[in-house]
C-alpha positions, -999 to +999 in steps of 0.1 A: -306+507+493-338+529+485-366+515+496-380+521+461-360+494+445-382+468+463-411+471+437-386+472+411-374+438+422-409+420+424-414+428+386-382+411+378-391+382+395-426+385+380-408+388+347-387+352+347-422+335+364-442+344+334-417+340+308-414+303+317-447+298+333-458+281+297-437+256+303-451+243+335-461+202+328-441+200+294-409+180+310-385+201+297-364+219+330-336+233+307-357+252+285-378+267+312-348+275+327-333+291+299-367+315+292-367+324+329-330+333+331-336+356+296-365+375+311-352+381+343-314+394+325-337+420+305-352+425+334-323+439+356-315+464+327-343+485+339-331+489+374-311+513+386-285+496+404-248+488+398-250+447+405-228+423+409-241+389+404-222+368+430-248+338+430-262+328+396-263+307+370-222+292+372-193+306+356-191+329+325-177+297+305-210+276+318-239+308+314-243+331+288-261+354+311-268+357+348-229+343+354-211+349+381-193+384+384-223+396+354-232+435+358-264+441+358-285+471+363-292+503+345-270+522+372-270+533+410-264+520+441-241+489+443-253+460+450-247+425+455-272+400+441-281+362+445-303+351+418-323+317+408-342+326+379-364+288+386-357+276+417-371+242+412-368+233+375-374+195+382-408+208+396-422+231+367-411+202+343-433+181+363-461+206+371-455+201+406-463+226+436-434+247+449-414+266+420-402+300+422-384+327+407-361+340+433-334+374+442-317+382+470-299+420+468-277+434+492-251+460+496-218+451+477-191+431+499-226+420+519-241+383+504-215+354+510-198+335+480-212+309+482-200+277+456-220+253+442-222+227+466-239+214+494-244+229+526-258+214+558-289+241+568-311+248+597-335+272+601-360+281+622-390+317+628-387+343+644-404+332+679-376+300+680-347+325+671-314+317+691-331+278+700-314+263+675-276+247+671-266+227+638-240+207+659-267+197+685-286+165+679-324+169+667-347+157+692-326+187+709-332+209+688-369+202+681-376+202+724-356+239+724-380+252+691-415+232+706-410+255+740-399+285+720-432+281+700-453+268+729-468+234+714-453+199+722-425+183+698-458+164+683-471+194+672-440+205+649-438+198+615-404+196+596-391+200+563-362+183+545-355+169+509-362+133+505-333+119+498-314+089+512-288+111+529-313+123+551-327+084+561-307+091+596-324+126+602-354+112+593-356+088+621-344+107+645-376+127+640-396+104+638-384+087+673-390+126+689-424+121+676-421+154+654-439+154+616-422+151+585-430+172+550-410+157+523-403+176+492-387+169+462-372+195+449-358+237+458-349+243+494-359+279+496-396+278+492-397+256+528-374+276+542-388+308+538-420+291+546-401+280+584-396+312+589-437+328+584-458+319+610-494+303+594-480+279+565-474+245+587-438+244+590-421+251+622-383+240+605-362+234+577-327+210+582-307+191+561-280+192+532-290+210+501-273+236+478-248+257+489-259+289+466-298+282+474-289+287+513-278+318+512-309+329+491-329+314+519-306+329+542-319+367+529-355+362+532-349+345+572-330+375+579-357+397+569-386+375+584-362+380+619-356+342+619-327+321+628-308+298+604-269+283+610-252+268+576-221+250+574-205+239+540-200+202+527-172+205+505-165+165+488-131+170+477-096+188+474-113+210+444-142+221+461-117+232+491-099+247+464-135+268+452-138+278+484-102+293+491-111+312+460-141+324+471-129+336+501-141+311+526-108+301+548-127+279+569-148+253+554-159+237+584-173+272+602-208+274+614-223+303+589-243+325+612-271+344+595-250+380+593-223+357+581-243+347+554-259+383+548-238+410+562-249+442+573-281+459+582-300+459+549-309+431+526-339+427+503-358+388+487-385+382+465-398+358+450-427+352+426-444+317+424-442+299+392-463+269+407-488+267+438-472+264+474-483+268+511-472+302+506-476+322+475-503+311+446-488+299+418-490+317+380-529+320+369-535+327+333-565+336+315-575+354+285-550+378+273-532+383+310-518+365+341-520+367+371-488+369+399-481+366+433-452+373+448-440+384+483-414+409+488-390+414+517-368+439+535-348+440+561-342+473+574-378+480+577-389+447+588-416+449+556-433+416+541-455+427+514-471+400+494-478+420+458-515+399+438-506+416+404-525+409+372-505+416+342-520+420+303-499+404+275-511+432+244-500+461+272-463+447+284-432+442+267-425+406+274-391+396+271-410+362+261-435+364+238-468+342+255 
C-alpha cells in the first residue's frame, strides 16, 4: 500500500469524529452512529483504493452503508478494510471518556473474517512480546509480562470490561496483586493503549467483540506488540457463521499474523471523546479541533496528527 494513503485515512476518521461529535452527551448512540457511519462512507469515496469492507457495520440486509462485502474507494490498490465508524456509542451518548472513530486497512485476502461475536483477547507491548499465552492462567501471565517490563506484578495495571463474566478474572488479579482499570464500553481504545508505552496500561484480557479484536489486532501489530485471540462462538449458528467465513477451527488460538496477515497493515483512529491516549474533539468558534494517531506497519511509523479543521472551508458530509 502507498505510504501516501496513510494521511488519506486519518481524514476519514477525522471525518465520522466530527460528523457525530455533536452528539456527544445527548443519549442518543443510534443516531450518532448513523452520522458517523454517513461521513466516514463519503469519506472513502475520495480514496484511491479498491476496498473491500470485511468488518463493518453487519450485513447488507442490516446497513445501508459500510456492510459487509461494500466497495469503497475511488480506485487503486486493493484493500481489505475493518471499520467502526464509533467505537463506543454507549460512551458518546453518555459523554463519557474513550470513544473513537476507528480503520484498520490491509492488503486484500489479509484482515481475518471475523463474525460478530465474542472473542476471548489478550494483549500485551512490545517489550512483553512472546510473554504472553491465553491458555495459561493469569497470575502466570502477569509474572512473565512484570519481568519482561522490569517492575513487580504490583506495578502492572490491567484492563478488562466490567462485566460479570469477568468476576473470576478479576480476582485472580486481584490475589496476584496486579491493578485493575475497568471500562465500560469499546475494547480497542485499551488495547491499543496496552500496546504504547506511557498511558498506564501494561495489558488488555478478557471476552469482547469478535470484529473489534481484529481492529485492535492492526494497530498491536503495528505498535510491534503481542496479542492471542480465540473465538466464543454460543451456538450451532454462530459455528455455522464461522464455517462461512472461513474459520474451520473455532477453538484455534488467533495469532497476531493470523489475525492480520502479511507484512503491511495500516489503523487510525481519531478521538471522538478524551482518553489516556488521544484528546478528545475540541470545538470552538467556526472550527474543531482533532487528534488522531495513525499507524503503519511496514515502516514501524506512529504519527499522532493535532489538526484543526474550519466548518465555512470543508465540505462536511454533516452539516455542524
Amino acid at each position: 500500500m502507498n505510504r501516501e494513503l496513510s494521511m488519506e485515512f486519518v481524514r476519514v476518521t477525522e471525518a465520522a469524529a466530527i460528523a457525530c461529535g455533536r452528539s456527544v452527551g445527548r443519549g442518543d448512540k443510534n443516531g450518532a452512529d448513523q452520522l458517523a457511519v454517513d461521513a466516514m462512507r463519503k469519506a472513502f469515496d475520495t480514496v484511491n483504493i479498491s476496498g473491500t469492507v470485511v468488518i463493518g457495520e453487519g450485513e447488507m440486509d442490516e446497513a445501508p452503508m459500510l456492510y459487509i462485502g461494500e466497495k469503497v474507494g475511488g480506485g487503486g490498490a486493493e484493500v481489505d478494510i475493518a471499520v467502526d465508524p464509533v467505537e463506543g456509542t454507549n460512551l458518546v451518548a453518555k459523554g463519557q471518556p474513550g470513544a473513537i472513530a476507528v480503520i484498520a486497512i490491509a492488503p486484500k485476502g489479509c484482515l481475518l473474517h471475523a463474525p460478530d461475536m465474542y472473542m476471548d483477547k489478550i494483549a500485551v507491548g512490545p517489550r512483553a512480546k512472546g510473554c504472553i499465552d491465553i491458555d495459561a492462567p493469569v497470575s502466570e501471565n502477569l509474572e512473565r509480562v512484570a519481568k519482561a517490563l522490569e517492575r513487580k506484578v504490583s506495578d502492572l495495571t490491567v484492563v478488562l470490561l466490567d462485566r460479570e463474566r469477568h468476576y473470576g478474572i478479576m480476582d485472580e488479579i486481584r490475589r496476584a496483586g496486579a491493578r485493575i482499570q475497568l471500562i465500560t464500553d469499546g475494547d480497542v481504545n485499551p488495547i491499543v493503549n496496552a500496546g504504547i508505552e506511557g498511558t498506564g496500561v501494561h495489558m488488555y484480557i478478557g471476552k469482547g467483540g469478535a470484529p473489534e479484536g481484529v481492529l485492535a489486532a492492526a494497530a498491536i501489530k503495528c505498535l510491534g506488540g503481542d496479542m492471542q485471540a480465540r473465538l466464543c462462538p454460543e451456538d450451532d449458528e454462530q459455528v455455522k457463521r464461522c464455517l462461512e467465513m472461513g474459520i474451520c477451527d473455532c477453538q484455534q488460538v488467533l495469532s497476531l499474523d493470523d489475525m492480520v496477515k502479511g507484512d503491511d497493515c495500516m489503523f487510525t483512529a481519531t478521538a471522538i471523546t478524551e482518553s489516556n491516549l488521544l484528546s478528545g474533539l475540541r470545538y470552538f468558534g467556526g472550527g474543531v479541533r482533532t487528534h488522531t494517531v495513525s499507524m503503519r506497519y511496514k515502516t514501524g511509523t506512529v504519527r499522532f496528527v493535532d489538526a484543526v479543521h474550519s466548518f465555512d472551508r470543508k465540505d462536511f458530509a454533516v452539516k455542524l
